[in-house]
N, C-alpha and C positions, 0 to 999 in steps of 0.2 A: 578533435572530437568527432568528428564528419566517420572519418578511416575508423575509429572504436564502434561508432555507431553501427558502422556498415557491416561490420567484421560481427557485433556483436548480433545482427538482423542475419548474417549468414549463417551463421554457429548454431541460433533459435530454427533456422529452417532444415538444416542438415540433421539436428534432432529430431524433429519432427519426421523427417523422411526414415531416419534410425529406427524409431519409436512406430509407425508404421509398418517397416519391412518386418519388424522383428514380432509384434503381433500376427502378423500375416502368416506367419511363419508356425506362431505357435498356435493357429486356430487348424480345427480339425472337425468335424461335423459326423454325427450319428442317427440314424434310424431303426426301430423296427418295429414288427407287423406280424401277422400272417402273411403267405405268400401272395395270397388275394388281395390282400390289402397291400401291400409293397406293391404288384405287379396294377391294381389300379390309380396308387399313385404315382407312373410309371417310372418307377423306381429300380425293377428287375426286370426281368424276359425270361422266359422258359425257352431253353436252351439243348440241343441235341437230340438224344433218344431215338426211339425208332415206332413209328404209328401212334406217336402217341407217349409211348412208356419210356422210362427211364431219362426225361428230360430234368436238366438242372437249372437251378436259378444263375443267372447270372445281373450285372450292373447294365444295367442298359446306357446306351453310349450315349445319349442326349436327359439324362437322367435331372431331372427340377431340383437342383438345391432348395428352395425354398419349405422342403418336406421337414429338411433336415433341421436338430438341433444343433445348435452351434459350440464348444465348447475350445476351454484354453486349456492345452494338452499338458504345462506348465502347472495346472494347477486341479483339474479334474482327474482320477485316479480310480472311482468307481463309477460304474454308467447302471442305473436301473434298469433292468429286463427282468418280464416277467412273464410267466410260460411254463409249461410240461414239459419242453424239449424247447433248443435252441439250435439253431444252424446259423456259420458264419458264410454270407455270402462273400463280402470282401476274404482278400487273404490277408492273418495277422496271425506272425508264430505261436504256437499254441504254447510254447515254454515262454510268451512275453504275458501270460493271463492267467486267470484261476475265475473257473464260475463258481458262482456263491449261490448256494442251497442244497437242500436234503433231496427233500422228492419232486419238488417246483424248484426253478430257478429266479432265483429272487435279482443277478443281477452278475456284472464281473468284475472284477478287481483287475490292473494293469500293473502288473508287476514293473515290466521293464519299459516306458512310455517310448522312449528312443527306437528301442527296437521293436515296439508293440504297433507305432505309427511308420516306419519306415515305408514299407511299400508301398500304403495311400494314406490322405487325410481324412477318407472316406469308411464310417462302417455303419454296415448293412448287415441287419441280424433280424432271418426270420423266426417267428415261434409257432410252436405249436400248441 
């Protein structure tokens, strides 16, 4: 009974470790803003250019998860955004999404998640 018990308290714990890696795994997090707003919750940085012009947003490297929504990429498929104009700060294939709306953007659809999250768990979408 000892050995079952033991065996069965390991089995419970190994799941558990399972059942966390694999959420970890499938959580992914989203933000967006205006630039001003991203870049005062220092989210982005204004990046490159010259005197001034032509700088781009980028993720700044000590960037507050705390900003971000949290989301199970398993099971979320559309993310509300709403705006005149949208820019994707992070990089995600433009053939893994489809934005939804006419004249405003109401928001984007994730076609292919696998490959729509591949290069970060991170997106960052300013509006205009």
């Amino acid at each position: 009974n000892g050995t079952v018990l033991a065996l069965n308290t390991e089995n419970e714990n190994k799941t558990k470790v399972i059942e966390n890696a694999t959420n970890e795994l499938n959580t992914a997090y989203y933000i967006f803003g205006t630039s001003k707003e991203l870049q005062e919750k220092n989210v982005i940085t204004k990046d490159g250019g010259f005197i001034g012009i032509g700088k781009t947003a980028v993720l700044n490297k000590d960037f507050n998860t705390s900003e971000f929504e949290k989301i199970d990429i398993t099971k979320v498929t559309t993310i509300p955004v709403i705006g005149k104009k949208i820019s994707f700060v992070t990089n995600h294939p433009s053939s893994s999404y489809k934005v939804e709306g006419v004249e405003t953007v109401e928001g984007i659809t994730i076609l292919d998640p696998v490959e729509f999250w591949k290069s970060s768990k991170y997106l960052v979408i300013a509006v205009r």
